[in-house]
N, CA, C and O atoms as a Tripos MOL2 file, in Angstrom:
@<TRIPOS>MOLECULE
protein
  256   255    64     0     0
PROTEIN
NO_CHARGES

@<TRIPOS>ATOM
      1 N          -6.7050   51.3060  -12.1420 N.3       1 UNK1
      2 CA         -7.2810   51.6500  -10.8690 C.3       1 UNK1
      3 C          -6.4230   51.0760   -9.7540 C.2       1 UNK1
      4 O          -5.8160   50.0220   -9.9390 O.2       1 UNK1
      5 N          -6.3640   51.6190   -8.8040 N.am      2 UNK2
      6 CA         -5.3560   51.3120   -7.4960 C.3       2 UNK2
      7 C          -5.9980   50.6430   -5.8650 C.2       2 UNK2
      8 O          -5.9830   51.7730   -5.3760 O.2       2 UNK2
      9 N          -6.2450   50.2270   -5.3100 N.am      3 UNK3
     10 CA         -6.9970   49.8590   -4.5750 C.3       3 UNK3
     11 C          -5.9180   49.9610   -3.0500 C.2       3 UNK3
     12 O          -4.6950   49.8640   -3.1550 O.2       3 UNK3
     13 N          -6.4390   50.1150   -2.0380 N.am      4 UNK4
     14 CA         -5.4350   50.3580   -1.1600 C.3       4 UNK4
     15 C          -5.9310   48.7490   -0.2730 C.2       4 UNK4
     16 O          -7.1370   48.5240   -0.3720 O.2       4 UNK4
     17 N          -4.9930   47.5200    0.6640 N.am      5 UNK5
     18 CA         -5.7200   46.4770    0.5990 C.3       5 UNK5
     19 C          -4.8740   46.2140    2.3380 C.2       5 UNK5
     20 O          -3.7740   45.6830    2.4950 O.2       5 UNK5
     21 N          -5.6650   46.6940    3.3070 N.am      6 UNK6
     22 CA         -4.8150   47.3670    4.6460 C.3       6 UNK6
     23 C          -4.4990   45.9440    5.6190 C.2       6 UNK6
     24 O          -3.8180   46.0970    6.6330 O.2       6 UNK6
     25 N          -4.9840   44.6670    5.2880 N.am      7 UNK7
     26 CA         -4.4790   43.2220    5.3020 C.3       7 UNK7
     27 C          -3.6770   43.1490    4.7660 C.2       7 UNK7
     28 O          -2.6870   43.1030    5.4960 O.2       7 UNK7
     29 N          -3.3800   43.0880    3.4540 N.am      8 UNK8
     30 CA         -2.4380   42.5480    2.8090 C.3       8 UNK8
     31 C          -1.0560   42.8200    3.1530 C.2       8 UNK8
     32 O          -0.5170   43.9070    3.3640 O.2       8 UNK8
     33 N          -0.5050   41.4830    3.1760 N.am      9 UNK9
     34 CA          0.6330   41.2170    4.4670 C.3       9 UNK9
     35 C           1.6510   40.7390    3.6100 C.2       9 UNK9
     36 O           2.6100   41.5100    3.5820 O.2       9 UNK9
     37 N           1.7570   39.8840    3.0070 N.am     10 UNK10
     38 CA          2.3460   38.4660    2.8650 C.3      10 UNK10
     39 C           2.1040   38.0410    0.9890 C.2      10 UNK10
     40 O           1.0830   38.2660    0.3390 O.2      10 UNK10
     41 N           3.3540   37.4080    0.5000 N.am     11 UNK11
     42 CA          3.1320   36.5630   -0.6220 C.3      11 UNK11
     43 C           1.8660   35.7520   -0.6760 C.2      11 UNK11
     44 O           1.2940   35.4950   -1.7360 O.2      11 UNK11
     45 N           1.4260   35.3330    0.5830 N.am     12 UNK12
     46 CA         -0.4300   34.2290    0.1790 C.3      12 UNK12
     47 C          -1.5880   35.7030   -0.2720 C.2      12 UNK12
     48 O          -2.6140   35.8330   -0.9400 O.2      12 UNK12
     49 N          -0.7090   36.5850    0.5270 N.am     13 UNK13
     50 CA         -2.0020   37.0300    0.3570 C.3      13 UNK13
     51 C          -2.1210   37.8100   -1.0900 C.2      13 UNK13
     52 O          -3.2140   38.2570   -1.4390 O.2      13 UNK13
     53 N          -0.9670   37.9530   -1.9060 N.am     14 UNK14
     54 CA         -1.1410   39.1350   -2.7810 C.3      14 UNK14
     55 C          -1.4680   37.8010   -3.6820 C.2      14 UNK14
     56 O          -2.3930   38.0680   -4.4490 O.2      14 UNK14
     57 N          -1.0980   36.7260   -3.8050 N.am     15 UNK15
     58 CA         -1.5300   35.7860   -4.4840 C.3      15 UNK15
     59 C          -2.7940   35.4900   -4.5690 C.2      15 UNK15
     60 O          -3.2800   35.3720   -5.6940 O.2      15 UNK15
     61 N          -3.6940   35.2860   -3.2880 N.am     16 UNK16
     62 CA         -5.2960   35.3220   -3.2610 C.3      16 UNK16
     63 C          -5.5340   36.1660   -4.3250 C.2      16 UNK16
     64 O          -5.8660   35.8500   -5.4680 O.2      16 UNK16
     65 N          -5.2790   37.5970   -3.7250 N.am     17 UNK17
     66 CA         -6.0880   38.2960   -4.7480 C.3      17 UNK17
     67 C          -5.8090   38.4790   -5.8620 C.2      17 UNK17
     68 O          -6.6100   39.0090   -6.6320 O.2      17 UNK17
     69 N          -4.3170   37.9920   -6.3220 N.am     18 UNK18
     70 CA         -4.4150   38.4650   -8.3730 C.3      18 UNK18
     71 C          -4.9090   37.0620   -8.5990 C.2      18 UNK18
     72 O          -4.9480   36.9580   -9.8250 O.2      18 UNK18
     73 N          -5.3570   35.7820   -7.9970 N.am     19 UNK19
     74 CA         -5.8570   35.0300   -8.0260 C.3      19 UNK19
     75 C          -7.6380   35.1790   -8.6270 C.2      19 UNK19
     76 O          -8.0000   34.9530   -9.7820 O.2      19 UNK19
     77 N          -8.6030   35.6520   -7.3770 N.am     20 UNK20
     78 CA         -9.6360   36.0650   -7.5860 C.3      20 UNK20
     79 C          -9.7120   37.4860   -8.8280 C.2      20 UNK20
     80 O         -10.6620   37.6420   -9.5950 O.2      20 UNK20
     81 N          -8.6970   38.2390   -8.7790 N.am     21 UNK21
     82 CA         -8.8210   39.2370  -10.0650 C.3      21 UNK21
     83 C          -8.8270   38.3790  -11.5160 C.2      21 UNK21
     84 O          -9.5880   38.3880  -12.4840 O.2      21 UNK21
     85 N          -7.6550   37.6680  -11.2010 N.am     22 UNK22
     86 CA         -7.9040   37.4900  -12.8570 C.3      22 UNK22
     87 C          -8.9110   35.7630  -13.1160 C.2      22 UNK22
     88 O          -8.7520   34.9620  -14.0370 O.2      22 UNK22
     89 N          -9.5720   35.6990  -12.3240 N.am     23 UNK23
     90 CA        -10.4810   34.8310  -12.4570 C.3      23 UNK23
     91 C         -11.9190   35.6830  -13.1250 C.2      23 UNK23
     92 O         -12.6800   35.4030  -14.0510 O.2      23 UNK23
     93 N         -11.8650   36.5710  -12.3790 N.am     24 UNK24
     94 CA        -12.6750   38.1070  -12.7120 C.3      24 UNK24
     95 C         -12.6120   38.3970  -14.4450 C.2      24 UNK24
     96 O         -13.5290   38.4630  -15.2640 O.2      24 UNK24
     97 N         -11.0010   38.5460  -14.6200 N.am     25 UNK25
     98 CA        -10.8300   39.0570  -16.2230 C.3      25 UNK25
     99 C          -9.4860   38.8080  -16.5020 C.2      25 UNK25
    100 O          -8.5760   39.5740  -16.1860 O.2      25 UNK25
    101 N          -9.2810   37.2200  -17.3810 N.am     26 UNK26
    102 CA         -8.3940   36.8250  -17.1810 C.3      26 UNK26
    103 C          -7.1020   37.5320  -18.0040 C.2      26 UNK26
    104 O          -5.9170   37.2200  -17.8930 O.2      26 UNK26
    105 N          -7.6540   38.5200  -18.8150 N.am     27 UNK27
    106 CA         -6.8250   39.5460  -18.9180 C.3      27 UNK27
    107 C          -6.0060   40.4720  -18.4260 C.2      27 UNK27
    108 O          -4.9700   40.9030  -18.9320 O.2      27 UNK27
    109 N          -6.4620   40.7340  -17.5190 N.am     28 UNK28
    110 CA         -6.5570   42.1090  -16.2730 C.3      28 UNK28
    111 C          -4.7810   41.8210  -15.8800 C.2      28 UNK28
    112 O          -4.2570   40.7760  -15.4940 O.2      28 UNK28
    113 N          -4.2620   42.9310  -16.1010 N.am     29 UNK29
    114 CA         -2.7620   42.9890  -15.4900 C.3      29 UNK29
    115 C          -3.0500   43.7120  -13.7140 C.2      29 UNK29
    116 O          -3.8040   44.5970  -13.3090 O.2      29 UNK29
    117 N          -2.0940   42.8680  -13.0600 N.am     30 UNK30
    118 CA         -2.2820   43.2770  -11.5590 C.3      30 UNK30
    119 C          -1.0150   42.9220  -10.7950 C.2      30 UNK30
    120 O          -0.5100   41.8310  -10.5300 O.2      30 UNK30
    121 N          -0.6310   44.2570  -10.5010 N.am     31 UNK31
    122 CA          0.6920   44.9210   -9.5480 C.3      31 UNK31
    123 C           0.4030   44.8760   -8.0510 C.2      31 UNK31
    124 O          -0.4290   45.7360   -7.7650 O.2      31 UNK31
    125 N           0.7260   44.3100   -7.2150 N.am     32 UNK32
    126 CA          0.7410   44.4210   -5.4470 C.3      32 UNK32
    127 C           1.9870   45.0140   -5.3910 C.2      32 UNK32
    128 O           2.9190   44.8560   -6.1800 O.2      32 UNK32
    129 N           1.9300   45.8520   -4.2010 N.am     33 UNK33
    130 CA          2.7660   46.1430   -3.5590 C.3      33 UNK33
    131 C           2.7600   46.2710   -2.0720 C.2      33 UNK33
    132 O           2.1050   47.1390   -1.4950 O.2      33 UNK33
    133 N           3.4690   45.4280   -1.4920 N.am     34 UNK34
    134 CA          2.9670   44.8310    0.4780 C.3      34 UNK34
    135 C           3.7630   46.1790    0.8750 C.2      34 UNK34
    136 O           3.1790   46.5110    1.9060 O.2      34 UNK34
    137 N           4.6330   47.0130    0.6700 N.am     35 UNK35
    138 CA          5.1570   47.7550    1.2330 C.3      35 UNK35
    139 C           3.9830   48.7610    1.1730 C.2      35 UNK35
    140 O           3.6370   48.8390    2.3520 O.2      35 UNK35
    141 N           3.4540   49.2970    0.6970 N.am     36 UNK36
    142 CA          2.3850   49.9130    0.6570 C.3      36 UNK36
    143 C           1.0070   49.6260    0.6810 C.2      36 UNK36
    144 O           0.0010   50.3300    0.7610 O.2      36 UNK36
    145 N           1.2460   48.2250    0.5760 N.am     37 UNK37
    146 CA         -0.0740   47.8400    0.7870 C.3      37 UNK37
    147 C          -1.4430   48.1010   -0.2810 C.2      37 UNK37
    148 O          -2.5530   48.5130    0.0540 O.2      37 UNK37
    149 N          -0.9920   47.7370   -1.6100 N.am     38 UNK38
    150 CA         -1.6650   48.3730   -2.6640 C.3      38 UNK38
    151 C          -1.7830   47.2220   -3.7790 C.2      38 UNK38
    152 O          -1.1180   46.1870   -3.8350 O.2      38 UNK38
    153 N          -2.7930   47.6560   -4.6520 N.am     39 UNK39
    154 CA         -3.0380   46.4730   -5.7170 C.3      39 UNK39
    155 C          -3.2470   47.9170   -6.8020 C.2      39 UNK39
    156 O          -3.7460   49.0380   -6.7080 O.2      39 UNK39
    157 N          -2.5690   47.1400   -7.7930 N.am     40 UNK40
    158 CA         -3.3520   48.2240   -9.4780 C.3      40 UNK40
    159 C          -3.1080   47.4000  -10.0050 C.2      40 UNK40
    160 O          -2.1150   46.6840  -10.1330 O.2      40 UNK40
    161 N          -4.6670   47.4780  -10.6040 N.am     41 UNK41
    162 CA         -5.5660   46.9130  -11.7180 C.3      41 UNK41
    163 C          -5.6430   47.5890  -12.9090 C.2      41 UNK41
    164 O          -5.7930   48.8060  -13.0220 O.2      41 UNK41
    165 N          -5.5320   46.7330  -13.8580 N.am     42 UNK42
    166 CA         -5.3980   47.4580  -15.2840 C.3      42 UNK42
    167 C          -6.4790   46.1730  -15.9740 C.2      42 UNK42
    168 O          -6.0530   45.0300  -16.1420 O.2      42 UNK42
    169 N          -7.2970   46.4050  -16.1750 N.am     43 UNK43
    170 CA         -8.8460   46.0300  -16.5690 C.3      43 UNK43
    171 C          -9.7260   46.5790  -17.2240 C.2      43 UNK43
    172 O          -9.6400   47.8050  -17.2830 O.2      43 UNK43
    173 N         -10.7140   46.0120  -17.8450 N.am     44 UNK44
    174 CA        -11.8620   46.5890  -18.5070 C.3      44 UNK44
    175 C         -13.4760   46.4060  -17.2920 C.2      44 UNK44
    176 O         -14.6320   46.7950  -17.1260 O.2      44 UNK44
    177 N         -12.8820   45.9170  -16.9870 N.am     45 UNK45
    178 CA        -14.0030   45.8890  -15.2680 C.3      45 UNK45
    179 C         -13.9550   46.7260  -14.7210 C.2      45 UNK45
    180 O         -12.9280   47.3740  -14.5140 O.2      45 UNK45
    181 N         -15.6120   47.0990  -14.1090 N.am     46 UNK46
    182 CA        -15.4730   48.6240  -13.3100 C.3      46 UNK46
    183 C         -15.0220   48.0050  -11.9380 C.2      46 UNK46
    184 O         -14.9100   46.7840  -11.8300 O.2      46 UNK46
    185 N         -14.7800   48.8060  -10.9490 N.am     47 UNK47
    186 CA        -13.8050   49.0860  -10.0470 C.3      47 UNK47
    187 C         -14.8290   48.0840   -9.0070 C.2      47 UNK47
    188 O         -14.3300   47.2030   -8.3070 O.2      47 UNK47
    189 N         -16.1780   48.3410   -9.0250 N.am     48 UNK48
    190 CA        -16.6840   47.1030   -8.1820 C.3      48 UNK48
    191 C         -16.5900   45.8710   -8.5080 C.2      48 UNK48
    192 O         -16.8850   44.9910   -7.7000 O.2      48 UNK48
    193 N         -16.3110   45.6950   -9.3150 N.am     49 UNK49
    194 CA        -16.3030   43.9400   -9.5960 C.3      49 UNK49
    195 C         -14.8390   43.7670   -9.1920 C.2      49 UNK49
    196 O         -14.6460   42.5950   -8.8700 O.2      49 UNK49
    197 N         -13.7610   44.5040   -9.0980 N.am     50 UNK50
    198 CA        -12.3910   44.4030   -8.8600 C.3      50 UNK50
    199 C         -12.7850   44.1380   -7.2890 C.2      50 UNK50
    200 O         -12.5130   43.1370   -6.6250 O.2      50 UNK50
    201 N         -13.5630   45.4120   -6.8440 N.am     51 UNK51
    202 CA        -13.1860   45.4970   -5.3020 C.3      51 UNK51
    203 C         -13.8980   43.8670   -4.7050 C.2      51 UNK51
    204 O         -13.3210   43.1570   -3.8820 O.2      51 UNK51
    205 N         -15.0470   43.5810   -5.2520 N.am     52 UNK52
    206 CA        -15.6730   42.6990   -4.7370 C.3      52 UNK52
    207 C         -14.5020   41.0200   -5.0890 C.2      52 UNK52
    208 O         -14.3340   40.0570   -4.3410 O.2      52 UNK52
    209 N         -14.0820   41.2060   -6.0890 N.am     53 UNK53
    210 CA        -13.2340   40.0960   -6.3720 C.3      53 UNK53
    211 C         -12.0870   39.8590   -5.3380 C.2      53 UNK53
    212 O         -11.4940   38.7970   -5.1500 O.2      53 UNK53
    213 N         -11.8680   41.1840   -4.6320 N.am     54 UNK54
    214 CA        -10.6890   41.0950   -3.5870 C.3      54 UNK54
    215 C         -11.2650   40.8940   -2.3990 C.2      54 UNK54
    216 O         -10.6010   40.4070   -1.4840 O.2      54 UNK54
    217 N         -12.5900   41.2380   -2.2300 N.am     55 UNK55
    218 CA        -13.6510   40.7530   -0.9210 C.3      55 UNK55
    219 C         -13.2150   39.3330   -0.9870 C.2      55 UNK55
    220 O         -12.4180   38.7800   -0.2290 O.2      55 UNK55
    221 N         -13.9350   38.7490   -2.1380 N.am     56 UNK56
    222 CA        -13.9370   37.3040   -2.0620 C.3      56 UNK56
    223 C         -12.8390   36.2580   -1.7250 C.2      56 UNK56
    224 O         -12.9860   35.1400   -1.2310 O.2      56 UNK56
    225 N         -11.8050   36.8340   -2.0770 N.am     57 UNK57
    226 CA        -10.1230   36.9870   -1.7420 C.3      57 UNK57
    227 C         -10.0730   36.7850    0.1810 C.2      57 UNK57
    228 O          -9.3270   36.0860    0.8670 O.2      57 UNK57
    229 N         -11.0300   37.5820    0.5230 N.am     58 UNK58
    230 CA        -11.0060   37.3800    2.1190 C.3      58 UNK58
    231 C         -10.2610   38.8440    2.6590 C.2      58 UNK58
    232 O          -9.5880   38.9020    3.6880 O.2      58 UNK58
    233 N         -10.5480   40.0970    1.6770 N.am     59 UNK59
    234 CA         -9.4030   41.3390    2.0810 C.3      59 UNK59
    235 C         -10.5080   42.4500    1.6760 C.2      59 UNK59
    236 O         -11.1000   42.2680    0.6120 O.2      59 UNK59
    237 N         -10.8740   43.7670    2.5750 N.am     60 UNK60
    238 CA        -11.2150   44.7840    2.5980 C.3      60 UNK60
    239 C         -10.2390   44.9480    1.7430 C.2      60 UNK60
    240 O          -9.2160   44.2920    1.5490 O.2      60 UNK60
    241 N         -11.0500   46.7660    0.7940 N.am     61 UNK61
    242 CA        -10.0170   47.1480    0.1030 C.3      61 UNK61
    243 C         -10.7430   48.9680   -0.5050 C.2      61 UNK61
    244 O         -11.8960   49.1940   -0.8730 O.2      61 UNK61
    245 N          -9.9080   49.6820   -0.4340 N.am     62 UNK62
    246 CA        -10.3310   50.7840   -0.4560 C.3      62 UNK62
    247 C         -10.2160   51.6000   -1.8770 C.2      62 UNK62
    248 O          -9.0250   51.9010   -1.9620 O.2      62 UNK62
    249 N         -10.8460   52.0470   -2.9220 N.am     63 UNK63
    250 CA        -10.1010   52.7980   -3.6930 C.3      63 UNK63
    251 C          -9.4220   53.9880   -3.9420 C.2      63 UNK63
    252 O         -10.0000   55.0520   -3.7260 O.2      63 UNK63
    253 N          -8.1140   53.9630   -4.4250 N.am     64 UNK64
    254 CA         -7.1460   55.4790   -4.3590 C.3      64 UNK64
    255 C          -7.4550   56.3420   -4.8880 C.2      64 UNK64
    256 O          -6.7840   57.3730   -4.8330 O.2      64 UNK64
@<TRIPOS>BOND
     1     1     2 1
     2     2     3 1
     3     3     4 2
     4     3     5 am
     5     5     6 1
     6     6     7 1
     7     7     8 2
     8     7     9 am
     9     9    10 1
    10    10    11 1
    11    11    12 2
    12    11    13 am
    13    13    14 1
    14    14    15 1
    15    15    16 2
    16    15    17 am
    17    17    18 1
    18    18    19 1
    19    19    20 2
    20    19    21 am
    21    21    22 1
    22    22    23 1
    23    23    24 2
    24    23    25 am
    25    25    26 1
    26    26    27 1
    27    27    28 2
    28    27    29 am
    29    29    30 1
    30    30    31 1
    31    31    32 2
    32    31    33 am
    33    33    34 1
    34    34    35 1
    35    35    36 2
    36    35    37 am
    37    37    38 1
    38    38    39 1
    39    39    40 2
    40    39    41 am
    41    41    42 1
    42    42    43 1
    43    43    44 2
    44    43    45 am
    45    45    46 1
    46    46    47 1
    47    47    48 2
    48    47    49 am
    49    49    50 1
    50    50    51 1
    51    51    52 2
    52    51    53 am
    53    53    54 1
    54    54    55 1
    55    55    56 2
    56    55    57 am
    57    57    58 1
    58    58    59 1
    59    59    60 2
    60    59    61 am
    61    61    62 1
    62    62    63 1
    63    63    64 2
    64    63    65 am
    65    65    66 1
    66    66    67 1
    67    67    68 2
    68    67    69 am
    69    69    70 1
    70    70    71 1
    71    71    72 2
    72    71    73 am
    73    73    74 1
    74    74    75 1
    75    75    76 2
    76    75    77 am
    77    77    78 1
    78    78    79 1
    79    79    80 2
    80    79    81 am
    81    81    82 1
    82    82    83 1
    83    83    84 2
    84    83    85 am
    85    85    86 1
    86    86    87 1
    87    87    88 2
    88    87    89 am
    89    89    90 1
    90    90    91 1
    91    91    92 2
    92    91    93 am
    93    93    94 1
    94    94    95 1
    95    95    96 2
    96    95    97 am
    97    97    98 1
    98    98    99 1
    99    99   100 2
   100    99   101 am
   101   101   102 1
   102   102   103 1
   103   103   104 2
   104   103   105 am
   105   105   106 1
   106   106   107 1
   107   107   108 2
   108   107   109 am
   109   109   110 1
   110   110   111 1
   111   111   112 2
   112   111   113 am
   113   113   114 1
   114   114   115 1
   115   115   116 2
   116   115   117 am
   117   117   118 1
   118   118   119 1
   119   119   120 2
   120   119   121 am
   121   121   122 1
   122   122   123 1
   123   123   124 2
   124   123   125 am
   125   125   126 1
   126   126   127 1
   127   127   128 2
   128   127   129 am
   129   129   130 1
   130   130   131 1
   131   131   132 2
   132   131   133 am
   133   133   134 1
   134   134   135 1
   135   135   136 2
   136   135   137 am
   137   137   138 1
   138   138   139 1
   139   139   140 2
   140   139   141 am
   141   141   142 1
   142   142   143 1
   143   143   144 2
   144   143   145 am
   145   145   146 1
   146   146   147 1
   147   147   148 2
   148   147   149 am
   149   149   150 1
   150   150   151 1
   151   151   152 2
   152   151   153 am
   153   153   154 1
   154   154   155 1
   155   155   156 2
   156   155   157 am
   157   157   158 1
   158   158   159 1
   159   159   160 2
   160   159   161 am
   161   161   162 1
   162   162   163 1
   163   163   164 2
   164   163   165 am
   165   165   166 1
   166   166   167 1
   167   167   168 2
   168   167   169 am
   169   169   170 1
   170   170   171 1
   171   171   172 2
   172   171   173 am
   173   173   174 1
   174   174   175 1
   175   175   176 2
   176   175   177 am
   177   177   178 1
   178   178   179 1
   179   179   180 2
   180   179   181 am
   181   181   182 1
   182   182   183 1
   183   183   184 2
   184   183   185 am
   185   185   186 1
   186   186   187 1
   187   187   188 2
   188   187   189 am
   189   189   190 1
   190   190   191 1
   191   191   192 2
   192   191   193 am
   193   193   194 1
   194   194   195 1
   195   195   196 2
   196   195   197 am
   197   197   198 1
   198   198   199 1
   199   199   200 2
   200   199   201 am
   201   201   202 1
   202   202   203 1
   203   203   204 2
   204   203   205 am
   205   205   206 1
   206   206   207 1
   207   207   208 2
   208   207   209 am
   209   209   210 1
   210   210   211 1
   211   211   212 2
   212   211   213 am
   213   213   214 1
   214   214   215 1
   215   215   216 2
   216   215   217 am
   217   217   218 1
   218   218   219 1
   219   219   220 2
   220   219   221 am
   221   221   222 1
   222   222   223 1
   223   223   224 2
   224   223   225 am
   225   225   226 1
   226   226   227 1
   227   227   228 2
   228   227   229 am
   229   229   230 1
   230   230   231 1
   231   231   232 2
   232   231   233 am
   233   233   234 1
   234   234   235 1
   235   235   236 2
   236   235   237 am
   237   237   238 1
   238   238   239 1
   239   239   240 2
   240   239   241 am
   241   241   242 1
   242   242   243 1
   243   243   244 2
   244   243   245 am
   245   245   246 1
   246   246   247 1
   247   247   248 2
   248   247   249 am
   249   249   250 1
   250   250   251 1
   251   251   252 2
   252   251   253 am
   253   253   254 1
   254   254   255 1
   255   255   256 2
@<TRIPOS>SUBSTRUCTURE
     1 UNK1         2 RESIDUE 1 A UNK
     2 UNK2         6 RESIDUE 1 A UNK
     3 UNK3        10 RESIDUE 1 A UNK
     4 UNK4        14 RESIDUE 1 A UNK
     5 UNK5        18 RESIDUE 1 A UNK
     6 UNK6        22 RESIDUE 1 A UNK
     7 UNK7        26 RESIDUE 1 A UNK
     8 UNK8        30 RESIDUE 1 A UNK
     9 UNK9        34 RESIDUE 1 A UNK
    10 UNK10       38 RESIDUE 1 A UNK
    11 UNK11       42 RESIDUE 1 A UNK
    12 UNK12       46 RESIDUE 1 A UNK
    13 UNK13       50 RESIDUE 1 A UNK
    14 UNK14       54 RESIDUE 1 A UNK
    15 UNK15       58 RESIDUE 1 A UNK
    16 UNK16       62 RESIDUE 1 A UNK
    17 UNK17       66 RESIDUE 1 A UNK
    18 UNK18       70 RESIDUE 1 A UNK
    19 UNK19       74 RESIDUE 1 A UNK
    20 UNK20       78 RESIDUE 1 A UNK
    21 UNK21       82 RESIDUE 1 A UNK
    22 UNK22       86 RESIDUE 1 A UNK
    23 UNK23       90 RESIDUE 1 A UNK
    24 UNK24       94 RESIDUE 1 A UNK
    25 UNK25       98 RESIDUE 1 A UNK
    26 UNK26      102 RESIDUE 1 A UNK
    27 UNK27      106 RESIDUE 1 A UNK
    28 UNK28      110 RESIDUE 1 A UNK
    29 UNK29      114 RESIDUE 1 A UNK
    30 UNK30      118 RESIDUE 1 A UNK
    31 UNK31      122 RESIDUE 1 A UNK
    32 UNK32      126 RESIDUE 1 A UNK
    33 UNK33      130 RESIDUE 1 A UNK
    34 UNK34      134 RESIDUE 1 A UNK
    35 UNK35      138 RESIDUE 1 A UNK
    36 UNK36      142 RESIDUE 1 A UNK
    37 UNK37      146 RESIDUE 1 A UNK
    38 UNK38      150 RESIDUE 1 A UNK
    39 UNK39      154 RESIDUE 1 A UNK
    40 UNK40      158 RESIDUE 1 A UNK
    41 UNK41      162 RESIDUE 1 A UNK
    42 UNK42      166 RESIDUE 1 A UNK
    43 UNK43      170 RESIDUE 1 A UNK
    44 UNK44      174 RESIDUE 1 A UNK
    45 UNK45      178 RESIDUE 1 A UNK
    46 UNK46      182 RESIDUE 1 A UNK
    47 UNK47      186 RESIDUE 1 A UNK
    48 UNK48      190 RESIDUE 1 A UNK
    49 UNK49      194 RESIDUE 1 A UNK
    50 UNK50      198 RESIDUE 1 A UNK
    51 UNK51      202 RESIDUE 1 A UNK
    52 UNK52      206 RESIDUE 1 A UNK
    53 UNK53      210 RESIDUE 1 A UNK
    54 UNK54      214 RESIDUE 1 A UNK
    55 UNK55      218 RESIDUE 1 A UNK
    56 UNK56      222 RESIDUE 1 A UNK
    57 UNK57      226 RESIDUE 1 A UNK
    58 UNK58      230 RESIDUE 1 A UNK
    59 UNK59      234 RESIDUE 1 A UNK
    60 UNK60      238 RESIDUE 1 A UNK
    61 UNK61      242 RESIDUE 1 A UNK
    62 UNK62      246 RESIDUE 1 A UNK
    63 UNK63      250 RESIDUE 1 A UNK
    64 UNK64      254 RESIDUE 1 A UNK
């Protein structure tokens, strides 16, 4: 799943969130990309517990 994350700026920030993701499922493989401004999640978690894990992160986030 791909999440679009329209904060996400910066190395702290892509760190927050594969931070809070894989606290989520410490399995979960997770790709940022600041040029686009994007996270994909590769998880067994549905897409709200992702999105809410990137809330908690301190970042709106939209899915693609």
């Amino acid at each position: 799943m791909k999440f679009r994350v329209p904060d996400m700026s910066c190395g702290h920030c892509t760190a927050a969130i594969t931070k809070e993701i894989t606290a989520l499922d410490p399995q979960a493989k997770v790709t940022t990309d600041l040029e686009t401004r994007t996270v994909e999640v590769t998880t067994e978690r549905p897409s709200t517990a992702v999105s809410d894990a990137i809330k908690a992160a301190g970042y709106e986030s939209a899915l693609v």
